[in-house]
N, C-alpha and C positions, 0 to 999 in steps of 0.2 A: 678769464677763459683763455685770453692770447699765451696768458706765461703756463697755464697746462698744457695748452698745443705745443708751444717751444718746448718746453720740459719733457716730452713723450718724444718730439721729430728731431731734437738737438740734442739730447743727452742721453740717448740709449742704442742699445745695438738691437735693430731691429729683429735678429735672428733669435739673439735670447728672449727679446718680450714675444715673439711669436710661441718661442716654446712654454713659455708661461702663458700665452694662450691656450694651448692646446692641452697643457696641465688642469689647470680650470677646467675648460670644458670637459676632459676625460671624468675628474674629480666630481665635476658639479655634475653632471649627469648618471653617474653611480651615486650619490649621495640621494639624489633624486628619488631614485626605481630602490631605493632599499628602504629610505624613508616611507615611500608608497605600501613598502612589504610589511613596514613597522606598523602602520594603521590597520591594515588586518589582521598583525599576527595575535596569538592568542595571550592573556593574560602571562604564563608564565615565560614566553620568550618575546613578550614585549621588551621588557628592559634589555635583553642579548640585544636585541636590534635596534636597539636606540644607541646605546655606546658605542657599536661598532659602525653606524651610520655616522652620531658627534666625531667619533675620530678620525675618520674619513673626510668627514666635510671639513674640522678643522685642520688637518694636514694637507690638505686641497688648499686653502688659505695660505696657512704657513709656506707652502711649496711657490703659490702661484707668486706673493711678496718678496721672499729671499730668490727665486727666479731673474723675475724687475729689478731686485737688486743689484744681480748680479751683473744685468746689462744696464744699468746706470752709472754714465764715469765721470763722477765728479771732479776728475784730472787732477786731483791731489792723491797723497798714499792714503789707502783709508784700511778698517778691518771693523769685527765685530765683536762684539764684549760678550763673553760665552754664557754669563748666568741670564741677561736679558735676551739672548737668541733663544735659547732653550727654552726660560718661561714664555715668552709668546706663543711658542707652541704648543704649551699647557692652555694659556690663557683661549686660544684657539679653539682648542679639543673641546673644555670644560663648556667652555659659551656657546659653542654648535650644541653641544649634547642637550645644555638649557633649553635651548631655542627648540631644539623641535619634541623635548617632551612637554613643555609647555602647549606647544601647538597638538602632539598627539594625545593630548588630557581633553584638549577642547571638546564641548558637546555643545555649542552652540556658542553664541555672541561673538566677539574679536578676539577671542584669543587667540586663533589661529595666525591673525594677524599681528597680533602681539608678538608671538612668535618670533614671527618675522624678523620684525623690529627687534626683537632682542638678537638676531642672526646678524643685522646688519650692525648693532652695536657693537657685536664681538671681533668684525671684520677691523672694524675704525679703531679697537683697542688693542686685539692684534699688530695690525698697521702700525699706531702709535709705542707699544712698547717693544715692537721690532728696530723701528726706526730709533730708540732710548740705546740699540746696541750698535747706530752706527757710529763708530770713531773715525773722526779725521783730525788733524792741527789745526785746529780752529774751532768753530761753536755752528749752531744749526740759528738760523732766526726766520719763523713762524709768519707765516700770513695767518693772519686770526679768521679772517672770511674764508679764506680757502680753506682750512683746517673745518670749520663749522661747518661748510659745506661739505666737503665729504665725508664728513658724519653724516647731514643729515640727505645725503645721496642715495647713503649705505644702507640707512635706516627704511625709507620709504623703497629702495629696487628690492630690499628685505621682505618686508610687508608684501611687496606683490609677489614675489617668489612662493613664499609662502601660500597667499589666496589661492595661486593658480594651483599648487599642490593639493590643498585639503576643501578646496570648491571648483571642479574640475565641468566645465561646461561643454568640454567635447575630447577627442579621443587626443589631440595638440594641445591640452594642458600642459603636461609632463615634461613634453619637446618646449614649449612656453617659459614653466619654469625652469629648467637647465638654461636657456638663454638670460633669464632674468638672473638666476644666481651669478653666471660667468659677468653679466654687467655687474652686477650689486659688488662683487669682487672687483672687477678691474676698473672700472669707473672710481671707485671710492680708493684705490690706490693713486692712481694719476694725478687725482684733483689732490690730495694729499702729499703728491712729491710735487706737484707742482705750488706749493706750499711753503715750502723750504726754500731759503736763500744759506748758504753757505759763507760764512764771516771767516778766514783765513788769521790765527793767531801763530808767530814764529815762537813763542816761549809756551803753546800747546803739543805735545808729541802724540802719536799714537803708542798705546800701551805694549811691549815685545808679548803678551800673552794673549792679545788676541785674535782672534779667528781671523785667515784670512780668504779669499777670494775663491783660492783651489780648494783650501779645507771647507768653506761654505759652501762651493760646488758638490765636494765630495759628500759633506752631511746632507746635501736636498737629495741630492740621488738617493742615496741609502733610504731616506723619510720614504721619498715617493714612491722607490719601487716596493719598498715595505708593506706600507698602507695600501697603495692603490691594488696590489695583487692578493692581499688580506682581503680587500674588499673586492674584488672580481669572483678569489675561492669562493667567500661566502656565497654570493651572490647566484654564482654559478649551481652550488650544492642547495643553494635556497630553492632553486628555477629547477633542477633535477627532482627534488624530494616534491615538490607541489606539483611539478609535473608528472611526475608518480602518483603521486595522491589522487590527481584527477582521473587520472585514468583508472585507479583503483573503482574510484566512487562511480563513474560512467560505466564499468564494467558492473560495479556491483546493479546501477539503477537498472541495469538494462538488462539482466540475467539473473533466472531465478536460483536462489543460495543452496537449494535441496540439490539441484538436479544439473547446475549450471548453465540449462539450457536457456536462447534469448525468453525474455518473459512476456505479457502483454503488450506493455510499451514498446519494446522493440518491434511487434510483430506490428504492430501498428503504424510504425516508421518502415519496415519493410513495406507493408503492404502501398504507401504512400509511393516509395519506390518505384515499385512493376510497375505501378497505375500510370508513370510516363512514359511505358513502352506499351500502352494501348492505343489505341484497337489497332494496332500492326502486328502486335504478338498477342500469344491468348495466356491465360495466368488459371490456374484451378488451387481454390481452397480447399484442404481434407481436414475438417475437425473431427478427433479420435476423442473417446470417453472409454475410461477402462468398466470394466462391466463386473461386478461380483468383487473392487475394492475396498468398501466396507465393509465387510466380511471377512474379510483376511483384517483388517484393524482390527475390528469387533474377535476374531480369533486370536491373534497372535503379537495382536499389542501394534501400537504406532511404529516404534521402531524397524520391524517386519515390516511395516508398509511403505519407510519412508525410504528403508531399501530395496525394497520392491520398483518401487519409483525411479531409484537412482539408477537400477540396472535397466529398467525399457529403455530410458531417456538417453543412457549411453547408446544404447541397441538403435534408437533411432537416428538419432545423431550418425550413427555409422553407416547408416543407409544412403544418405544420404550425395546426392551427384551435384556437379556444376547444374545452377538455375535449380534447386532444390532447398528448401528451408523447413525447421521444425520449431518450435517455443513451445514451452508450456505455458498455461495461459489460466489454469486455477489446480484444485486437487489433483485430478484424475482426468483433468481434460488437457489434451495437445491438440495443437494447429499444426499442418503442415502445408508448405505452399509448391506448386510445380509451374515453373514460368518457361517460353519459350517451346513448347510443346507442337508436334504437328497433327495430332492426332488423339482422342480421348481415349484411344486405348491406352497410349502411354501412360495416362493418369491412372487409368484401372488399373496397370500393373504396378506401378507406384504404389499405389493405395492396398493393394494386394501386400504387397512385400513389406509395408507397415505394417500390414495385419499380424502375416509371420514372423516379424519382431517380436511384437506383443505378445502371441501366443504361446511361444516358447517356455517350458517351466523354468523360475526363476531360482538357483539354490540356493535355503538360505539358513544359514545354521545348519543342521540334519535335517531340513526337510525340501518341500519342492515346491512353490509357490504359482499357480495356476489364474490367470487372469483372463477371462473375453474381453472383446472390445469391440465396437459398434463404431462406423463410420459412416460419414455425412459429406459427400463433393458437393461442391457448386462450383459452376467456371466462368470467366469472361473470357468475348462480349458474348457468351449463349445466356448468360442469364443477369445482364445487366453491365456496365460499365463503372459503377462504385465498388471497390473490391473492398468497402466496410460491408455493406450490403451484401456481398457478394458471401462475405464470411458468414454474417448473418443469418444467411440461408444454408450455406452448409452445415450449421449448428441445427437449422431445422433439420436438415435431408438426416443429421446423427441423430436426431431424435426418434426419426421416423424409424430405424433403424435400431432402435432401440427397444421398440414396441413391437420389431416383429422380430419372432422367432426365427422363421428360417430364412432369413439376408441378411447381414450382418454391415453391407455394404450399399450406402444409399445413395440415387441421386436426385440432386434438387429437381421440382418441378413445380410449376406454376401455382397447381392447387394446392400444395404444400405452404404457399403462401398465402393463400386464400382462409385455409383451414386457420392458420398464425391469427390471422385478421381476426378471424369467429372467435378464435376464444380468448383473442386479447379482449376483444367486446363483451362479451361474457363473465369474462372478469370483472371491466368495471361497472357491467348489472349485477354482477353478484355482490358487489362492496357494498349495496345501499337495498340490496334487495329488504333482507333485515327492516330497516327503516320504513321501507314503505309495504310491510306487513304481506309479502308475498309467497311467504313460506306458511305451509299449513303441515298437521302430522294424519298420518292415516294412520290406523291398528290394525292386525293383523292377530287373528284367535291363535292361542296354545293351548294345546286340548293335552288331555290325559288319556292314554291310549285305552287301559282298560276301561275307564267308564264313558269314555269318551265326550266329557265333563268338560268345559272350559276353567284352564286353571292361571290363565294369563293374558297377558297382549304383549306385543312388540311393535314398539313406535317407528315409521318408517315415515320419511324426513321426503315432502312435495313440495316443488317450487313451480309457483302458475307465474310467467314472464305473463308481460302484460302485453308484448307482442308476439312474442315466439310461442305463446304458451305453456303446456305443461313441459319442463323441460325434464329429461331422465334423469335419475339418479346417479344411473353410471357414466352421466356425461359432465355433471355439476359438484359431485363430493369429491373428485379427485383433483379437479381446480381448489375446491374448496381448500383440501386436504393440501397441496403444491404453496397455496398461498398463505397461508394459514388462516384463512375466512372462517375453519372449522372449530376453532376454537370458541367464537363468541355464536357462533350456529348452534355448533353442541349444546352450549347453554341454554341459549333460547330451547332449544327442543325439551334438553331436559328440565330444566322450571314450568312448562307448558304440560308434560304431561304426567309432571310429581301434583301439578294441579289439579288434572284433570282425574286422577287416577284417587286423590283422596277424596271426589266429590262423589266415587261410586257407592252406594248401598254394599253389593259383593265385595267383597275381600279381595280382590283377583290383582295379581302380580301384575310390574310394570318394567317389560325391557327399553333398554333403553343401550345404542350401541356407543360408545365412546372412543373417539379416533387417538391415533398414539399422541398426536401434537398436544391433544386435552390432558393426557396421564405426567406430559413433559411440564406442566404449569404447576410451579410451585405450589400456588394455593388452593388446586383442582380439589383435596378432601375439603379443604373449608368452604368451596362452594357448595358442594356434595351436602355438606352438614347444613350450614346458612338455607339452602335452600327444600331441605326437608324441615327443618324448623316451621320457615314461612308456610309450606303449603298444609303441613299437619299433618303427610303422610307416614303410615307408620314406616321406620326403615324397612322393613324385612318385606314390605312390599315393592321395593325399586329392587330391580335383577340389571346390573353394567355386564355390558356384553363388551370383551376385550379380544380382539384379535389377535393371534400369537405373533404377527409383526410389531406391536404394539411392548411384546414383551423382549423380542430380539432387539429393538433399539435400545434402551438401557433397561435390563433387569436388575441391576441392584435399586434402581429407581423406582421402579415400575413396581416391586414385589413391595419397598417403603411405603406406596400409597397406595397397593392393594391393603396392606394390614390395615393402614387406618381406618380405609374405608369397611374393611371389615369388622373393625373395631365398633362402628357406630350399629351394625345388625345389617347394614343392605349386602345384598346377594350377588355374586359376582358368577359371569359363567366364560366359559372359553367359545369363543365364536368363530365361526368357518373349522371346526378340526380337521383336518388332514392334509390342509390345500397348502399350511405353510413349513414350519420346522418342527411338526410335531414329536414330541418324545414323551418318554415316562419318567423323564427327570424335571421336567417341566411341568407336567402335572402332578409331581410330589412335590416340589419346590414351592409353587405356588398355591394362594387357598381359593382355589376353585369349587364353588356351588355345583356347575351343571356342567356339561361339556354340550355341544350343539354340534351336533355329525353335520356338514356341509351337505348340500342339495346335488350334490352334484355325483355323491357313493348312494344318492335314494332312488334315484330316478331309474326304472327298471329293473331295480334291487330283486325283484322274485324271477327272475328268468337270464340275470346276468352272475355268471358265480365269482369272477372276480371281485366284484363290487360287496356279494354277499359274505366273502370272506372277511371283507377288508371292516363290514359295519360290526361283523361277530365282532373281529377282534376287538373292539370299539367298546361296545357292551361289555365284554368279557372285563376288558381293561379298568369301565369306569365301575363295574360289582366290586372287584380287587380292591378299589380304593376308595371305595361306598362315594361314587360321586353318579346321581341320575344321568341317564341322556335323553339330550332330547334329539331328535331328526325333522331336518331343517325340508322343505320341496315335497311333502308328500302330498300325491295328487290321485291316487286311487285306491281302490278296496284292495288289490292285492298286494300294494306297496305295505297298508296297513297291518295288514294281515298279517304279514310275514315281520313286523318290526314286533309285534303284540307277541307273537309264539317264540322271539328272540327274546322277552322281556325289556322291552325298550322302555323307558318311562313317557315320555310325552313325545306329541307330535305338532308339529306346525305347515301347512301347506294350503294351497286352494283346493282340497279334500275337503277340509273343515271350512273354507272362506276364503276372496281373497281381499286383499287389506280394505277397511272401512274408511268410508268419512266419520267426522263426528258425529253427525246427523245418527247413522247406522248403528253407532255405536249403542246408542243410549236403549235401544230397544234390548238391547242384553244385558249392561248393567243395568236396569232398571231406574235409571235415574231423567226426569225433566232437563232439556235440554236450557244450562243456564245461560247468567248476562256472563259474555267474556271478557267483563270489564275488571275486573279481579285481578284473573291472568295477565290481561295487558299490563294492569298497573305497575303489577306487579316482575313482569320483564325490563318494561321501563324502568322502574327504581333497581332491578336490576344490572 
């Protein structure tokens, strides 16, 4: 140990092994952070960054040695033998570049630390056949322990270089190994010159061709500034392109790719944002919902729509002021935020002036694309201090605003949350209602006008809650309907009364209404079929009552499983006519049995002439195309009267009755009231 101290304090010029410090360290710290780059990079630019990392770290080697060398005076003439200067710095390169694709192969055990140890071997052979090119008049003579030991110095500060690189325990790893590498290097040189004794022979000369001291100077300069600025470019263009990268992909995560506007996620970290300048400032959420957007897809293709999209989203964007924010946050719905506000008018004119965004016609190709849109505020602290919550609610207050025609602009309020509460409940009694057998069917007569003859029923779908009681129809099928509950409800109903309806004596037809969700179910005919089989009713007595929303959601679909179902004899009719997209292209398209005039053109029909126009035209239309009608609400003689002298074919109303229990039923079909064990079972195995 004493003659490596001397050997470092007595034979060198402290100024050049400084700079061979600081060479190292520059080297071994790029070597480092590109290595680190090497473990992530991808398959195909793994190997670019391994070479150019080995050559770096080996010429970091090379440089820091012939450096030491050069402040080393062994006070005779000395030089260096040009073919063994040069291969060490091969030998250098090659055995770095080993060393850490060994270590970058690793997937568990020591190799990483193997690595290492091959890193530090390379340095002690470098060392060694650098030192093979020193010439003096004389010979070199070996400490064997010294020699062994800084190999095996080299090997082991190797090994932890490595560890600390590829098992990193805190964020001073990195910084860790650059210290361990600069030791593994200069430690394993020193113990290694301190090694050497120097034997003076006067009949040995040094060779006139080789390298000398300046020319050695001049060659590490040229290496170092070479490689080390090779490897800064890189390094640099590495840290530029990934730094672009991240920001691409941050940009991308956090902003929607149709519209570019921030997306959910963002609006979500915004909202996190304001929520630290509460309650000193006030913050108001407007959640927008475009109104009549499916309809323009359903007309004019996606494309159309997803331009449609792109130009509001610009339009709102541009609305926008300091303390103002907009995201889209799904299809046709935008968030937008107004923070710092002193007054809720401000908000309403905000919200206002979104409006007039939106409504603006859009133009697209040659034509002009027309959107409503419905909006929902809530603000803090008036309605809470959680601005998730906050949002929440002004998703209700757009709902609410959604369902009424004439305000297009809502604000939150308490029982708006209340209402939220009811039919979140509601919902999940309606998930098991089913199950615990709370649904029952009423019937409702269809008469024939002229004889006034019952020639049908229409099955009309009761839910008894077991606290709330009987609950309405128009309060429970549209949850239904929203959730898709309607789907296995439908069935129940219709298996319940394909049973009931073949256990009658009479003949008498069986409506049965069918929601869009049930026609969207791929295997909706083979239930249809499956379950006329089981109950043995004939087809041609089930009449599906299909509403023309039902057909506006997908008609090439919707017409595929009218055929089948026509295919097997049951009877299809069009229900509510007029209320939605009705046309006469739609009723020559499709294979409609009956059409069913809506309750709403009967009601006063003999004393209102708009109304009596509108049913002529109705009749007129379904003679044209030999399709009966029937007329849905009639409730008096003169309603009668006047559908019978129009030739209307059937009527249904509380004229003739209004909807039966079972019980009621049986006194018209003529049939004994049976065991409903049949039916059940038969839902059940359903």
């Amino acid at each position: 140990m004493l003659k490596v101290v001397g050997c470092f304090t007595q034979e060198h010029d402290f100024t050049l092994v400084a700079a061979a410090a600081f060479v190292c360290l520059l080297g071994s710290g790029l070597s480092v952070r590109l290595f680190v780059r090497t473990l992530f990079a991808r398959e195909g630019r793994r190997l670019v960054h391994l070479i150019l990392t080995g050559t770096i770290g080996g010429a970091t080697i090379w440089a820091t040695h012939f450096i030491a060398m050069l402040a080393y005076d062994p006070v005779v003439d000395h030089a260096y033998e040009p073919v063994m200067t040069i291969a060490s710095l091969l030998v250098a390169m090659v055995g770095v570049t080993l060393a850490f694709a060994i270590a970058a192969a690793a997937r568990g055990g020591l190799r990483i630390e193997f690595g290492g140890v091959v890193f530090g071997l390379t340095i002690a052979t470098m060392h060694y056949t650098g030192m093979s090119a020193f010439q003096i008049p004389g010979v070199i003579i070996w400490d064997q322990a010294l020699s062994t030991a800084s190999v095996l110095l080299g090997a082991a500060l190797g090994a932890l270089t490595f560890n600390r690189i590829g098992r990193p325990v805190s964020r001073y790893c990195r910084a860790g190994a650059t210290f361990s590498m600069v030791l593994a290097i200069c430690i394993m040189h020193f113990t290694g010159m301190g090694a050497i004794t120097l034997a003076l022979d006067p009949t040995i000369s040094v060779p006139p061709k080789a390298i000398s001291d300046v020319f050695l100077s001049a060659l590490v300069l040229i290496v170092v500034t070479m490689f080390l600025l090779t490897g800064f470019a890189a390094f640099l263009i590495e840290a530029r392109v990934q730094d672009e990268a991240k920001k691409q992909f941050t940009h991308a995560t956090l902003h929607d790719t149709l519209t570019n506007l921030p997306n959910r996620l963002y609006l979500v970290r915004k909202l996190e944002e304001y929520a630290e300048i509460l309650p000193t400032s006030r913050v108001a959420v407007i959640t927008l919902d475009l109104d009549g957007f499916k309809e323009i897809n359903d007309l004019y293709g996606h494309a159309a729509g997803d331009a449609l999209l792109a130009c509001i989203a610009s339009r709102l964007n541009g609305a926008l002021a300091p303390d103002e924010f907009v995201a889209r946050t799904g299809g046709d719905e935008f968030v937008a935020i107004k923070a710092n506000y002193r007054h809720i008018r401000e908000v309403d004119a905000f919200a206002q002036q979104l409006r007039t965004r939106v409504l603006e016609p859009v133009p697209i190709e040659n034509t002009e694309l027309n959107v409503g849109v419905s909006l929902g505020i809530a603000s803090a602290p008036e309605h809470g201090d959680d601005l998730l919550e906050i949002q929440q609610k002004s998703d209700l207050a757009m709902h609410r605003a959604k369902s009424d025609p004439y305000c297009q602009i809502h604000h939150f309020t308490p029982g708006m949350d209340q209402q939220n509460r009811e039919r979140l409940a509601l919902v999940t009694d309606l998930r098991v209602a089913l199950e615990r057998d709370e649904f029952e069917v009423h019937y409702q007569l269809q008469n024939d006008i002229a004889t006034r003859a019952p020639v049908g029923f229409e099955a009309l779908l009761r839910w008894n809650h077991p606290t709330r009681g009987r609950v309405s129809p128009d309060q429970f099928i549209p949850i239904a309907e929203q959730t898709g509950l309607i789907r296995d409800i439908g069935l129940w109903v219709l298996r319940t009364t394909c049973f009931e309806a073949a256990s009658w004596e009479a003949p008498y037809r069986m409506a049965v209404n069918v929601a869009p969700q049930q026609l969207l179910q791929p295997s909706f005919a083979e239930y249809v079929s499956d379950i006329l089989i089981e109950s043995r009713l004939a087809p041609e007595r089930l009449e599906l009552e299909i509403t023309e929303a039902s057909i506006i959601d997908d008609q090439e679909n919707t017409l595929r499983v009218m055929h089948r179902i026509k295919a097997m004899g049951v009877r299809i009719a069009m229900d509510d006519f007029g209320t939605g997209y009705s046309s006469l292209a739609t009723l020559q398209a499709f294979p409609f049995d009956k059409i069913k005039i809506d309750r709403s053109f009967i009601s006063g029909i003999h004393t209102d002439p708009q109304r009596a126009a509108i049913v002529r035209s109705t009749l007129l239309l379904g003679t044209a195309l030999g399709i009966p009608v029937l007329a849905e609400g009639v409730e008096t003689e003169e309603e009668l009267t006047f559908l019978q002298k129009e030739s209307c074919a059937e009527a249904q109303g509380f004229y003739f009755g209004r909807p039966m229990a079972l019980a009621d039923l049986y006194e018209i079909t003529h049939r004994k009231p049976p065991s409903l064990t049949l039916v059940r079972e038969a839902n059940s195995n359903g």
